[in-house]
C-alpha angles and dihedrals in degrees: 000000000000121000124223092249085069095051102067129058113237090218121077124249127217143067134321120228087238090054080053096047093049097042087049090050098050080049093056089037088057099041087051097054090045098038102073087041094064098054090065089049091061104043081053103045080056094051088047093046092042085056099048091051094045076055099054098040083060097047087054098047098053088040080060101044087051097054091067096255121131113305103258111210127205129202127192118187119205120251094029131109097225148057136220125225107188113190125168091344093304115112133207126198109206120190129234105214104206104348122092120212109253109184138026113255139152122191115199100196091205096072088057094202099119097142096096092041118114128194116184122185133190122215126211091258097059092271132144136222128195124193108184121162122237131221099287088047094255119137125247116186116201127185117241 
């Protein structure tokens, strides 16, 4: 039979201040490294998200204007942040998170000829975007 003196080590268990300090600092080291990375990242993944809506706003209104429904028009103005759908008098603003309109178009859905039709937008980190048509009238968007 064992004792209760046997069961316990003499000596005490934990961490030293100087095994804190050094698992602390690798973590700061890490964050640091990682930190100005994901920034970019963000700044990316909106850019990303603000195109694919633009898409499917696009792919909606000329699925409107085919089905025979009031022609929807959308305008976009060159240095804002932001884009305009009208349909049927009503008007919806629709925001641009990290792109910047770079030049003047408007698009009336009800003429159907997009092909010709060019959007171009400007990130915040000195990058294009081109949105051309192609031949069924659906948008591809391409980086620049």
């Amino acid at each position: 039979m064992l004792l209760k003196e046997s069961w316990s080590n003499k000596r005490e268990t934990g961490f030293t201040l100087l095994e804190v300090m050094v698992v602390l600092t690798l973590i700061l080291l890490v964050v640091s490294l990682v930190f100005p990375v994901s920034g970019t990242l963000h700044q990316r993944l909106l850019i990303k998200l603000s195109l694919d809506q633009l898409e499917d706003d696009l792919l909606v209104l000329r699925a409107q204007a085919l089905g025979g429904d009031e022609a929807p028009v959308i305008s976009f103005e060159p240095g804002q942040a932001y884009y305009r759908i009208e349909v049927g008098g009503t008007e919806l603003k629709r925001q641009l998170s990290g792109l910047v309109i770079a030049t003047e178009t408007k698009i009336d859905f009800s003429a159907r000829n997009m092909v010709s039709t060019v959007l171009t937008f400007r990130s915040s980190q000195d990058v294009n975007y081109e949105v051309t048509f192609s031949d069924r009238g659906e948008p591809v968007i391409e980086r620049k």
